[in-house]
C-alpha positions in Angstrom: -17.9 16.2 -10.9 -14.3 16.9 -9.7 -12.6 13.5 -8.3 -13.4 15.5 -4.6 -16.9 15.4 -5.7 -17.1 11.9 -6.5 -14.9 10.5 -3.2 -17.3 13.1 -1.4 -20.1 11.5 -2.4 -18.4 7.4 -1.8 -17.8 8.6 1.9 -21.3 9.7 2.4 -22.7 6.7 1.2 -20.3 4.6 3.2 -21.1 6.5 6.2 -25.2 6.5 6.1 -25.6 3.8 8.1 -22.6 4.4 10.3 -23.3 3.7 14.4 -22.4 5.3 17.6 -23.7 2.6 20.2 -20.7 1.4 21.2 -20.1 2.5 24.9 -17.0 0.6 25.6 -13.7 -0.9 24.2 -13.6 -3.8 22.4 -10.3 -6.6 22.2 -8.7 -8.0 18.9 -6.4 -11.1 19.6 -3.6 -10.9 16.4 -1.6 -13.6 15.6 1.4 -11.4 15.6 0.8 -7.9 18.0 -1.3 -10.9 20.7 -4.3 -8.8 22.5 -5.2 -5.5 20.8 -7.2 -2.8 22.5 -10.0 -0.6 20.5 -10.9 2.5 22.0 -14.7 3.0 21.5 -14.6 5.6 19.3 -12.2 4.0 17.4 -14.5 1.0 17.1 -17.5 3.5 15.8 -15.0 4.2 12.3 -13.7 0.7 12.6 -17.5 -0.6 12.5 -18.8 1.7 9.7 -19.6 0.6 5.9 -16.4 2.7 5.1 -13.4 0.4 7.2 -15.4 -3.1 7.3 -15.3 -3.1 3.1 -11.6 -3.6 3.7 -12.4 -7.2 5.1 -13.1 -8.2 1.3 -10.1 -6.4 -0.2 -6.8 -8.7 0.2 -3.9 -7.2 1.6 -1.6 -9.0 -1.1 -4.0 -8.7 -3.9 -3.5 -12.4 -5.7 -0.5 -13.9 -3.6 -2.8 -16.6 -2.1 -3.4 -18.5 -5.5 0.7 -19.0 -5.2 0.8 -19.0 -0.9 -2.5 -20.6 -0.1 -2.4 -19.2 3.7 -1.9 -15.9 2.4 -5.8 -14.6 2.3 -5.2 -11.7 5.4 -6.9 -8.8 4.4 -6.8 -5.2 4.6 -8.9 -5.2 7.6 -6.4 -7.2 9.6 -3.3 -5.1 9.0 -5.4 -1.5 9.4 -6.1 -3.0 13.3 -2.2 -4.3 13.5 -0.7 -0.9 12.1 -3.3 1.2 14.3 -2.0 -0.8 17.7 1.8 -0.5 16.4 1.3 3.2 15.7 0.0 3.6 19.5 3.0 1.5 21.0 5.3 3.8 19.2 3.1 7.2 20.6 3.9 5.8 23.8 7.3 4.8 23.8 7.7 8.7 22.6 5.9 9.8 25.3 8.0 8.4 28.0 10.8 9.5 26.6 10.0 12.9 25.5 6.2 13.6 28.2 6.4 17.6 27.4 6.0 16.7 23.3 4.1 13.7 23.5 0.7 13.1 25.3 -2.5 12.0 24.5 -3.2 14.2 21.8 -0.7 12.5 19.7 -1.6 8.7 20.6 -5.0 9.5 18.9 -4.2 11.3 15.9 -1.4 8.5 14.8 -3.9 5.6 15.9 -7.3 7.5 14.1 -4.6 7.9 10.8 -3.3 4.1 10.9 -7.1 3.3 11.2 -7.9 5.5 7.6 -4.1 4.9 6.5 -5.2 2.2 3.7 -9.1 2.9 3.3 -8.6 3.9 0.0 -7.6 0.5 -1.4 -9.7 -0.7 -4.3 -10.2 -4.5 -5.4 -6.8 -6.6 -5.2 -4.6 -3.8 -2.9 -2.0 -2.7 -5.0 -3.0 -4.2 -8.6 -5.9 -2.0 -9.0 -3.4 1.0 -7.6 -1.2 0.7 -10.8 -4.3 1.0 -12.7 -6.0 4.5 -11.4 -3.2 5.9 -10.7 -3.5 6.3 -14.2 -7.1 7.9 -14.5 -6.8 11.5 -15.6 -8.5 12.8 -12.7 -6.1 11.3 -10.4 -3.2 11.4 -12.3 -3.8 15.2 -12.7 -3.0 15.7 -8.9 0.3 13.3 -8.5 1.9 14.8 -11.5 5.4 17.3 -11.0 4.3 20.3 -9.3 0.7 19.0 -8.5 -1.1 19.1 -5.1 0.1 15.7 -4.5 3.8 15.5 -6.3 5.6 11.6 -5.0 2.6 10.3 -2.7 0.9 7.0 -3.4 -2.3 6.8 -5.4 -4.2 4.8 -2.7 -2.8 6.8 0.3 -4.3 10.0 -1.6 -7.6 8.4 -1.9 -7.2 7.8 1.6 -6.5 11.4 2.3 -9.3 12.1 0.7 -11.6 9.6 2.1 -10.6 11.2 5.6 -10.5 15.1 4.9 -13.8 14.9 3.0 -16.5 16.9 4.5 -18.8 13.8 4.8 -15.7 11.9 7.4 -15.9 15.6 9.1 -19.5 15.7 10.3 -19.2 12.2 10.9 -16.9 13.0 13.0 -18.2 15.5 14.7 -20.6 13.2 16.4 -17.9 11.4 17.6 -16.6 14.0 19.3 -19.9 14.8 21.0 -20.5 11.3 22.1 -17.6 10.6 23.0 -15.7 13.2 25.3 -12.2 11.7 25.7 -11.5 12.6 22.0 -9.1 15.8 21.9 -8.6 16.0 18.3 -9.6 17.1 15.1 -10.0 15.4 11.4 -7.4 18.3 10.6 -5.1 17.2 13.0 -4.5 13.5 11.8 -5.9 13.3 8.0 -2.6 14.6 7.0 -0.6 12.2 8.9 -1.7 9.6 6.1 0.6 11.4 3.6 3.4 11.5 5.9 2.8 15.9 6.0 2.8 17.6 10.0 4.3 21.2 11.2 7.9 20.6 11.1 7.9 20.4 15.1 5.5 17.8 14.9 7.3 15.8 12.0 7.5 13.0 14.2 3.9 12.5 14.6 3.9 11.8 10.4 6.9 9.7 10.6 5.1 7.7 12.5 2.5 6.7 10.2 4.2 7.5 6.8 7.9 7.6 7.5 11.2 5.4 6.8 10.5 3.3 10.3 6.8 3.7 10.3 3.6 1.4 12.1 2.6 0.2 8.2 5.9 -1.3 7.8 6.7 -2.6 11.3 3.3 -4.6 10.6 3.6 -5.7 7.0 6.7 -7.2 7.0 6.1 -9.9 9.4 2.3 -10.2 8.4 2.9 -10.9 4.9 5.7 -13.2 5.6 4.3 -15.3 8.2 1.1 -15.2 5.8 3.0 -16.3 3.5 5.0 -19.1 5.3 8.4 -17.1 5.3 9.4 -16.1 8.8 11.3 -13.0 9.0 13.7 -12.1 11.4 12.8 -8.7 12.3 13.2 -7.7 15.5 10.3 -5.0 16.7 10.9 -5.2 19.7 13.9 -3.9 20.3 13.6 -1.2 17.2 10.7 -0.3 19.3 12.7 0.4 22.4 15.3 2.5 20.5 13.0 4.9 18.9 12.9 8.8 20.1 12.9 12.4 18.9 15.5 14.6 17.9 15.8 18.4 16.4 17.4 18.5 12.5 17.7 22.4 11.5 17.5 22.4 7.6 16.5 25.2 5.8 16.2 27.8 8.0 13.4 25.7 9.9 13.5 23.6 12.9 12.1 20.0 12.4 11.4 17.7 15.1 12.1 13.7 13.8 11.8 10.3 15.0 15.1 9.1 15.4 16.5 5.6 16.2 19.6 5.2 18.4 22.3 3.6 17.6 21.2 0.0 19.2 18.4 -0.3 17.0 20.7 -0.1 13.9 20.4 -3.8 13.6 16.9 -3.8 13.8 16.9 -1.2 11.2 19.5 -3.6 8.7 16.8 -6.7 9.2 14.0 -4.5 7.7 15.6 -3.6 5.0 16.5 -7.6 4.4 12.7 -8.2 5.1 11.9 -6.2 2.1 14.1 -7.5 -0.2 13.0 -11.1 0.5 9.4 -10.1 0.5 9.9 -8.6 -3.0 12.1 -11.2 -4.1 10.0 -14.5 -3.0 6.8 -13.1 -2.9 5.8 -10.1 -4.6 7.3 -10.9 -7.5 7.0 -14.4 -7.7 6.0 -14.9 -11.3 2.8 -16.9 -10.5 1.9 -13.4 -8.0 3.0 -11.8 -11.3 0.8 -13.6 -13.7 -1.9 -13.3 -11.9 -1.3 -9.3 -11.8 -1.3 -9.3 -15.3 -4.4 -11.0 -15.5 -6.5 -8.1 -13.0 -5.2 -5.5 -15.2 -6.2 -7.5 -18.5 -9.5 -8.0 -17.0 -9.5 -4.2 -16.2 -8.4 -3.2 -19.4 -11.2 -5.8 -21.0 -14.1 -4.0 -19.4 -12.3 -0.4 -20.1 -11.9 -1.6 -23.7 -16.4 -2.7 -23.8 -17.0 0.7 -21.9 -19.0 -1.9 -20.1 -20.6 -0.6 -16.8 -20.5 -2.3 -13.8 -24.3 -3.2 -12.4 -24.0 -5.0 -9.4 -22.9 -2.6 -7.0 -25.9 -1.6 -5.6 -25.3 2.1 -4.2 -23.5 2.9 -7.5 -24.7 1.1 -10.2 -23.5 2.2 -13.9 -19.9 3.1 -12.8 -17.6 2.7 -15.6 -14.2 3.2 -13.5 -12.9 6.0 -15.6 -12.4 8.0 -12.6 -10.3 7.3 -9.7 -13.4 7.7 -6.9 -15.3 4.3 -9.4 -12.8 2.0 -8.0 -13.4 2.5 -4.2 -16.7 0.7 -4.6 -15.1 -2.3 -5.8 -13.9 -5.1 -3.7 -12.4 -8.4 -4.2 -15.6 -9.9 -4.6 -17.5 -7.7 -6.6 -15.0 -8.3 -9.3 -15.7 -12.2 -8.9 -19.3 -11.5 -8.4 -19.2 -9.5 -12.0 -18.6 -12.9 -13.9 -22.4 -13.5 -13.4 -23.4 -10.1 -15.3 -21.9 -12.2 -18.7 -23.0 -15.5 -20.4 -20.6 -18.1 -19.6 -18.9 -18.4 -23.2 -18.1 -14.4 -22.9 -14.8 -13.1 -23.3 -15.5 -11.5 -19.5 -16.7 -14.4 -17.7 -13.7 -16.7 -19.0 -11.4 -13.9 -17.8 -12.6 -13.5 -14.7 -13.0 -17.2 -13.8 -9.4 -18.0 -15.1 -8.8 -16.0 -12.1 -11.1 -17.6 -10.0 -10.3 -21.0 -10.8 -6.2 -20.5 -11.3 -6.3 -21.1 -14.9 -2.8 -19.1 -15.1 -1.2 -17.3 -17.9 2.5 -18.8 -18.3 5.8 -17.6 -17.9 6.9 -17.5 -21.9 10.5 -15.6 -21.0 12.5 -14.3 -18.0 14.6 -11.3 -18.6 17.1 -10.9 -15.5 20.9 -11.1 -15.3 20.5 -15.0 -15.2 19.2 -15.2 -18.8 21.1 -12.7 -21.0 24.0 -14.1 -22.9 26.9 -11.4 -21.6 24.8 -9.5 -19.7 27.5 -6.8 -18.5 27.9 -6.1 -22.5 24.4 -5.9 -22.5 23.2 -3.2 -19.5 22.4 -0.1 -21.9 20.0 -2.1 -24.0 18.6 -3.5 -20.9 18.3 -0.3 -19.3 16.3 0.8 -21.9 13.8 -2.3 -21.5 13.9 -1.8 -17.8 12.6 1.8 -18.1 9.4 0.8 -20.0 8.1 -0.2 -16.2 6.9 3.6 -16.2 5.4 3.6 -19.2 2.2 1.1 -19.9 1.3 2.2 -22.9 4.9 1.2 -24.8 4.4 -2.1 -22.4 1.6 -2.6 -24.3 2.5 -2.0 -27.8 5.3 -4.6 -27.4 3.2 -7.0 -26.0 0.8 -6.6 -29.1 4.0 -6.8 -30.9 4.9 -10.2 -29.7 1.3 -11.6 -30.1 1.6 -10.3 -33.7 4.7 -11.7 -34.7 4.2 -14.7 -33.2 0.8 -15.2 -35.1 -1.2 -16.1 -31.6 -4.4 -16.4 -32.7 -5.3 -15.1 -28.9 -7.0 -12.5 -26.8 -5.1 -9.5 -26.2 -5.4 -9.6 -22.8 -3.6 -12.9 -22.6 0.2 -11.3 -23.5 2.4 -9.2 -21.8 4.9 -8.0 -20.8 5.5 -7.6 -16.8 8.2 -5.4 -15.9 7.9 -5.0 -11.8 8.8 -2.1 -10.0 11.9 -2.5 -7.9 11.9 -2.1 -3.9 12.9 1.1 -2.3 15.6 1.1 0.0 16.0 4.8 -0.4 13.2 5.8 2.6 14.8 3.7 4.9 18.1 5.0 4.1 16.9 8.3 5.3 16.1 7.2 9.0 17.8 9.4 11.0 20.7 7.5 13.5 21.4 9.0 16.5 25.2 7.8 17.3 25.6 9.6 20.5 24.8 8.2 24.1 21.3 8.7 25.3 22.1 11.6 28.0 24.7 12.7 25.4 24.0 15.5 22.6 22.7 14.1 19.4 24.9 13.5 16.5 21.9 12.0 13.6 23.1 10.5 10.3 21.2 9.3 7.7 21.0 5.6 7.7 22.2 5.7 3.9 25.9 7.1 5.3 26.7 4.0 7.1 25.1 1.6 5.3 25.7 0.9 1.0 22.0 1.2 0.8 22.9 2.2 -3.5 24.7 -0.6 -4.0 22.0 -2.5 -2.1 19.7 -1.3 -4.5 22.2 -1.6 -7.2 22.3 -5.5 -6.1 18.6 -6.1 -6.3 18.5 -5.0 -9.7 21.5 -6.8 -11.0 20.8 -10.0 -9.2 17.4 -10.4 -8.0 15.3 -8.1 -10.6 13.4 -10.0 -13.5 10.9 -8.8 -15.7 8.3 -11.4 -17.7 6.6 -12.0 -20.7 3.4 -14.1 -19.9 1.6 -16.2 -22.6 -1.9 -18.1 -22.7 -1.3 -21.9 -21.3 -2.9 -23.2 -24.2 -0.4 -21.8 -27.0 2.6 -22.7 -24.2 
């Protein structure tokens, strides 16, 4: 079965017991975005099997077990991006009524609402590991269907262009009648793709200033106890619509004016911090490195998972296997193995913050001479694409230093740098309002390179992680 086949048959599953009842619309109060608004037939998807699965995925994978208020989920954030993608519909639409109407503030809220449903167990962890799975892999590859997209926003694609989401759908659109839009109209939204005069409408959801990021930013930081000065509001008001000609084709883009350029500057700050103090904290790190041991454990035994109940036997060789996991059926796997197992131990280290330790930092802080030093650690930095080779050398190092140890207990974390480069890409407008637009990319008036440059230099570190009890 092709890897359509299998997500075809997730989504169908996930849908059975789907209901229509709700008549009216329903109010979320979010500690950030304050009273939120669901349109009924937005609270029909929101309610299926298919969304409310994302309540047991985190949205920053292990970052609680170092930030213990950090346990917001996927669930929360799919509501926060949905409302932020709407505010931004509208702010378009006064400014720009004859391109923007109601038709576009339900196709960008219905793709922030299916923007993330793709997410496996532990958010992003479980990404780096089927992105990897051949039948996956196959489709993000150079030339492939889905060249430079994200493994879990193509699942999410997927998930919403399937034929299963289409008749679901469908009833929607009967029982409700305010809805004036199709599956095709918005599914592609979720991997940033629209007709070029309706660009804006993917920028929106998958763009350099889009609703995902507006909402992460300061829900992952507040999570996490680190407020970030970010100011949506007023990046809000300066948003609006421009024409680029590139090409021979005519595109129509969300543009920011010139008084949001600050707003624009503290995002890209927001990231860096986040990344920096967070994301690659090396406890967040360790405990990375211990999901994808685990992972690689069961992949190792060919061992099948058997609690799932609508899919048991799944072996996650496919990309599709790992939408039926959530955080909890990982945890909830530890009881399929007798408590001296290698499985249940790895699981419950986990569990129970038994962490692997940080053995030796590589970053420009640690290497004697490190400007003498930058080819050879370019070359180390470059393994991050390449797992396999990460592993070898972390065999390598268990091996020469005569750990008598599991496998799965070393390695070598090399983290992937942020991205400044998408936000350098937002389009400026430097003119007046009334006046005629003069866009530039963000990237031409801002060092955004040597920002990235920076990061490395400065603020990058790569990891090798050890057992505690050979520390």
């Amino acid at each position: 079965m092709t890897l359509r086949g299998k997500v075809e048959r997730f989504v169908g599953l996930h849908l059975e017991s789907a209901s229509l009842s709700t008549t009216k619309s329903k109010f979320f109060h979010d500690p950030l975005w304050g009273t939120v608004e669901i349109h009924p037939h937005e609270c029909c998807v929101l309610d299926s099997p298919l969304l409310q699965r994302l309540r047991q995925i985190h949205q920053t994978d292990f970052v609680y077990a170092t930030y213990p208020s950090a346990t917001h989920t996927r669930f929360e954030h799919t509501i926060g991006v949905m409302h932020l993608a709407g505010r931004i519909a509208r702010t378009l639409e006064q400014r720009h009524p004859r391109e923007v109407d109601e038709t576009t503030f339900q196709k960008v809220r219905l793709a922030a609402l299916l923007h993330d449903v793709g997410h496996s167990a532990f958010s992003h962890t479980t990404e780096e590991i089927y992105e990897l799975r051949k039948d996956l892999s196959d489709l993000l590859g150079a030339g492939a269907e889905f060249q430079g997209k994200g493994a879990g926003e193509v699942l999410s694609y997927l998930i919403a262009s399937s034929d299963a989401f289409k008749k679901f759908f469908q009833k929607l659109r009967k029982h409700f009648k305010a809805i004036k839009v199709n599956v095709e109209d918005f599914a592609p939204l979720i991997l940033g793709r629209a007709p070029p005069n309706r660009l804006f409408e993917a920028e929106i959801i998958s763009g350099p200033v889009d609703a995902d990021k507006l909402d992460y930013f300061p829900r992952d930081g507040r999570a996490s106890g680190i407020e970030l000065a970010v100011d949506i509001e007023r990046l809000l008001h300066c948003l609006s619509i421009a024409t680029q000609r590139k090409d021979g084709k005519t595109f129509r883009l969300m543009v920011v004016s010139r008084g949001g350029y600050n707003a624009i500057q503290q995002l890209l700050f927001a990231r860096a911090t986040l990344f920096a103090t967070v994301y690659h904290h090396h406890k967040v790190r360790a405990c990375d490195c211990m999901i994808k041991g685990l992972f690689e454990y069961f992949r190792s035994k060919k061992w099948k998972f058997k609690k799932n109940m609508v899919h048991a036997g799944f072996d996650l060789e496919s990309a599709a296997d790992f939408l039926y996991l959530t955080d909890l059926d990982v945890f909830a796997e530890a009881y399929s193995h007798s408590r001296a197992s290698e499985a249940h131990q790895l699981i419950h280290d986990l569990l129970y913050r038994r962490l692997l330790k940080r053995v030796l930092t590589i970053s420009n802080n640690t290497i004697c001479d490190f400007d003498k030093q930058t080819a050879g650690y370019g070359e180390f930095f470059n393994l991050r694409a390449n797992q396999t080779a990460r592993r070898a050398l972390a065999e390598e190092i268990r091996r020469g230093a005569s750990l008598k140890v599991s496998p799965y207990k070393v390695w070598v974390d090399i983290p992937r740098d942020p991205s400044f480069r998408k936000a350098g890409e937002s389009m400026v407008n430097f003119s007046s309002r009334q006046g005629k637009p003069r866009l530039r990319k963000l990237e031409t008036v801002i060092p955004i390179v040597q920002w990235m440059d920076t990061y490395k230099q400065y603020y990058a570190q790569s990891f090798v992680f050890g057992p505690a009890e050979k520390d």
